[in-house]
C-alpha positions in Angstrom: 42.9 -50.0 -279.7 42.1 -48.0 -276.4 43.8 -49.5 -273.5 41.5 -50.8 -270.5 42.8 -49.2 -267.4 39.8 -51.5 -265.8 41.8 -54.3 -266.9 45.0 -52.8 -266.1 46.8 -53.5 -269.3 50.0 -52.7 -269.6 51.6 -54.7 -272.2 54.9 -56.3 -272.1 57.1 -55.2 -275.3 60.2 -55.9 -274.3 61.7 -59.3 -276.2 64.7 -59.2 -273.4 62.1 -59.7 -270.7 60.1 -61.6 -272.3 63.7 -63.8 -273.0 64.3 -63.8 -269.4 61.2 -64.9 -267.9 60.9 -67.8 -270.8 64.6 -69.1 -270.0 63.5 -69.0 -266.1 61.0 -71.8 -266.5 63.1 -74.0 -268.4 60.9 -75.0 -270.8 61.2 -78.0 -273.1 59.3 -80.0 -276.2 57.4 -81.8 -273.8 56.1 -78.7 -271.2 52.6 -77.4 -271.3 51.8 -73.9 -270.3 50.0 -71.7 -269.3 49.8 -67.8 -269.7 47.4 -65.6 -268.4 46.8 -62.4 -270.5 47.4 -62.6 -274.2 48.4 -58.7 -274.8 49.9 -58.4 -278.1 51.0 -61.9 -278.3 54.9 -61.4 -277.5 54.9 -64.1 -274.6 52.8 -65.9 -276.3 54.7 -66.6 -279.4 58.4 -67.3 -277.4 56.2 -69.7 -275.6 54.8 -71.6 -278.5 58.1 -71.8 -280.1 59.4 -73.3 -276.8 56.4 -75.7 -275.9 54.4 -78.6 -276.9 51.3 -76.6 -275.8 50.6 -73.5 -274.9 46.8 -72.4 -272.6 46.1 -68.7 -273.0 43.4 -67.1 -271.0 42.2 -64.0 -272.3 39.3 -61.8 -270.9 39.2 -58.7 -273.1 37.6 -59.9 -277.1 39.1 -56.5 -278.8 42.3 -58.2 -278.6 40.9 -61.5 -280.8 43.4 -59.9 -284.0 45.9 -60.5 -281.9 45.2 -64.3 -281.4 43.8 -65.0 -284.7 47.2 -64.1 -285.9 49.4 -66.5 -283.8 46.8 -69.5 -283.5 46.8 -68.9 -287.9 51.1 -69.6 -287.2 51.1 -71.3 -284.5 48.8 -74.8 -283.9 50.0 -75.7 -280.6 48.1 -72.4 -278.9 44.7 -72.6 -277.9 42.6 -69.1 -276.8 40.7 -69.6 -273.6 38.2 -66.4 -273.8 37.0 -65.6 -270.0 38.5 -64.3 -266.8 41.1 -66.3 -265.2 39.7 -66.1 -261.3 36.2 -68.1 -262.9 38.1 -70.2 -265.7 38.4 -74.1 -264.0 42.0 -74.8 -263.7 41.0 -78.5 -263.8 39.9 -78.5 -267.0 43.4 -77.4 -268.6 46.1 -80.1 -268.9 49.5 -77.7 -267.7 52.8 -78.4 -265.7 54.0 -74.7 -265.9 52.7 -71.1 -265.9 54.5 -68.0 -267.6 52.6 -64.5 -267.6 52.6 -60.9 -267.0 49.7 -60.8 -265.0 47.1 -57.9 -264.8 48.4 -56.6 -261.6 44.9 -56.0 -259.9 44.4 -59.5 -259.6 47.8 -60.6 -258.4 47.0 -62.4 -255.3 43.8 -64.3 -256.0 44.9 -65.7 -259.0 48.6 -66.4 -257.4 46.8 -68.6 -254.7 44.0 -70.0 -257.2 47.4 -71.0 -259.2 49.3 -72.1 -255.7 46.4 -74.5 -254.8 46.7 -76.3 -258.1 49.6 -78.9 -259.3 52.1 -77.5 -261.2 55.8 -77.9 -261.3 56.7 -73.8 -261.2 55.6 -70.5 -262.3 57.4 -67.3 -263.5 54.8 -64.6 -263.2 55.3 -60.6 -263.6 54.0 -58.7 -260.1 54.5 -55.0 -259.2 57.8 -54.9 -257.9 56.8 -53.7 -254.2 54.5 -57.0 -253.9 57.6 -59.1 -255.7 59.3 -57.7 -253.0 56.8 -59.2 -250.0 56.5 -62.1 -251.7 60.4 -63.2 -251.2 60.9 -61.5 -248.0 62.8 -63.2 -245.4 61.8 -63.1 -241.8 62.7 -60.6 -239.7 62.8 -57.8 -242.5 60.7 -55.1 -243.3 58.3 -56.8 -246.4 58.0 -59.8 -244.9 54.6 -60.7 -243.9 51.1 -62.7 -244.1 52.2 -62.9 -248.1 55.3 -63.8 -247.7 54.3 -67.0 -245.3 51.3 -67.9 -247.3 53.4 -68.3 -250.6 56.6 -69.4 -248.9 54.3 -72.4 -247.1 53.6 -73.7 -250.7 56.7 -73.1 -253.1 60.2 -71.8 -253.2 60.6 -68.3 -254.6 63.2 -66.6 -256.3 63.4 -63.0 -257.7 64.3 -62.9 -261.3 64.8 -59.7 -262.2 63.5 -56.0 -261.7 62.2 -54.7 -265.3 61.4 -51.0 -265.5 58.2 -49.0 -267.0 59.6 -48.7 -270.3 59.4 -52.2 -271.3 55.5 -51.8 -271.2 53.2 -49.9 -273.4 51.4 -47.7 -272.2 54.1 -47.6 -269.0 53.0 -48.2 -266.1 54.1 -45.7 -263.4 55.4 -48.5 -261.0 58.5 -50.9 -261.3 57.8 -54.5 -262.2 59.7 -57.7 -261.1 59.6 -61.4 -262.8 59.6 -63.7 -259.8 59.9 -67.6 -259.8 57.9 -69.9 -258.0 58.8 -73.3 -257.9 56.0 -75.3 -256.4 56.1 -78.0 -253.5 55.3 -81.6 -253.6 52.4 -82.7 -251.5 54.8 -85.2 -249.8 57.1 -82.3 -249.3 54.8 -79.6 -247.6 55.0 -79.0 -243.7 51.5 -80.8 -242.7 49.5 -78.6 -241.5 45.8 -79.8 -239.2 43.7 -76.9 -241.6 44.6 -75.0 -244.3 41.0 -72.8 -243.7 42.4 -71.8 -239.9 45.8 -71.8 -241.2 45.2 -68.7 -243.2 42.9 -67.2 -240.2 45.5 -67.7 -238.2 47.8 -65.7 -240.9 45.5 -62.9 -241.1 45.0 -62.2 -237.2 48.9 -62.8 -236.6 50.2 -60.1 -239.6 47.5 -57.4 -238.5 50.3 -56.9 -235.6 52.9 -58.4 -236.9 54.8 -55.7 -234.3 53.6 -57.2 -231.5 54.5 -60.4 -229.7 52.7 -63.2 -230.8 50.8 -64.0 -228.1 49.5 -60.1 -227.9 48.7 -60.1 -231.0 46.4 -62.8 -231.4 44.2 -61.5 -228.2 43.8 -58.2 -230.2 43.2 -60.5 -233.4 40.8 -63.4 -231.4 37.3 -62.8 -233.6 39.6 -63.8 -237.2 40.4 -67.0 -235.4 36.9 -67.3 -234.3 37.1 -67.6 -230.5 36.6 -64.5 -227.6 39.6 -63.1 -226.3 39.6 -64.3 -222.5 38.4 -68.0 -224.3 41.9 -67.7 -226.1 43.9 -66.5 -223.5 43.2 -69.3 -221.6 43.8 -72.0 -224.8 47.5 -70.0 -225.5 48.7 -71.0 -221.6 48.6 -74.6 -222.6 50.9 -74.8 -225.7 54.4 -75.5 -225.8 55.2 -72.4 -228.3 57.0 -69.3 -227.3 54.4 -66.9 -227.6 56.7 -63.7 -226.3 58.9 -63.8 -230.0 57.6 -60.9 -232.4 55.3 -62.0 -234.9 57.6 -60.7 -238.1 60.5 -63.3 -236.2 58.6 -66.1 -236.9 59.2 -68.7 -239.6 56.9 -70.6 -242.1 57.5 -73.5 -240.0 57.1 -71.9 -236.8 53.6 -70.4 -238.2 52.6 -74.1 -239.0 54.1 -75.5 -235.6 51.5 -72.8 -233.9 48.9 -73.3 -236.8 48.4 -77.1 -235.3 49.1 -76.8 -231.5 46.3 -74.1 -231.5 44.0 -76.1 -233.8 44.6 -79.3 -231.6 43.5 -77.1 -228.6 40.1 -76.0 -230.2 39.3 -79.1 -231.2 40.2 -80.8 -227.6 38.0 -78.1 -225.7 35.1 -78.7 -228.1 34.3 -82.3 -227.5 
């Protein structure tokens, strides 16, 4: 078959990775999982072997050989045919996620994933957005990525894996990185997820600056003027001079709900 560069396929052929990334999420007889992007089926089949029940979501139909042969050997796999961003994560019964995702969709379907209960994910990125997604504060890769996963599960980084485990090869690096995902009762509490992430995006545009600099240049994401802000950022009890890339996940919710608080106050 012709491989979709659409689709970004690049498919994992590695049985060491694969290893890896399967022993990473610990599975047992009782786990049920879910993989997104069937490929040849190598993932697949250390998964079913592993599992009580393995969810496959699968958007390309030319690779339907591929599933007919391990559904024919294996009955605990079921084929999901459809694109994972529009697929209803409700509607499938998992508690953990293994895959080598399709790289252009890495961050939508990482926070689709991050906003549903599961118990931790082991997921294959391009190693430069591995890289941003584990980044500590006060380094070079760590930004709006870095907070936004961080604020809903512990990561770890796996492993690096290079080109040639993939046919075709890719012309990047690849990492397998772990996501362990936070209880509800274990999450900082934040006022509103929505302004949360606003707040995220018109922080990390300058992440440079000092804080309170840059979210006067970044007012309109927050949806507010800039003099309007200005005025809001004298009253809260946050240090506003510390560089934006200094700041913490908990810091970033700490600011998240003073500044959320004040909007609200000045709008009744």
């Amino acid at each position: 078959m012709r491989y979709s560069k659409k689709l970004g396929q690049c498919f994992l052929r590695d049985k060491n990775i694969v290893k890896k990334a399967v022993d990473a999420a610990h599975l047992n007889s009782k786990d049920k999982v879910l993989e997104i992007g069937l490929g040849k089926g190598i993932l697949t089949e250390e998964l079913a072997e592993r599992a009580k029940k393995v969810y496959v979501i699968e958007l390309d139909r030319r690779l339907e050989p591929f599933a007919q042969g391990i559904t024919s050997r294996y009955d605990n796999v079921e084929v999901i045919w459809g694109d994972a961003l529009k697929v209803d994560f409700n509607t499938l019964d998992f508690n953990k996620v293994v895959a080598n995702l399709p790289y252009q969709i890495s961050s939508p379907i990482t926070f689709k994933l991050l906003k549903h209960n599961f118990d931790l994910a082991v997921l294959m990125y391009q190693y430069e957005f591995a890289r941003r997604m584990v980044a500590k504060r006060g380094t070079e890769d760590y930004g709006r990525l870095s907070v936004a996963i961080q604020y809903y599960g512990d990561v770890e980084f796996i492993c690096k894996v290079p080109p040639k485990a993939f046919f075709p090869r890719p012309k990047v690096y690849s990492a397998v990185v772990k996501i362990t995902k936070k209880r509800p009762e274990d999450m900082l509490p934040l006022e509103d997820t929505q302004f949360f992430e606003d707040l995220l995006r018109a922080l990390f545009q300058h992440k440079n600056k000092i804080v309170k600099r840059a979210l006067l240049d970044s007012a309109h994401e927050i949806g507010l003027e800039e003099k309007e802000l200005k005025g809001l950022l004298e009253r809260l009890d946050f240090n506003l001079k510390e560089r934006v890339f200094k700041l913490g996940v908990e810091d970033i919710v700490k600011l998240s709900n003073l500044l959320y608080r004040e909007i609200n106050l000045k709008n009744e």
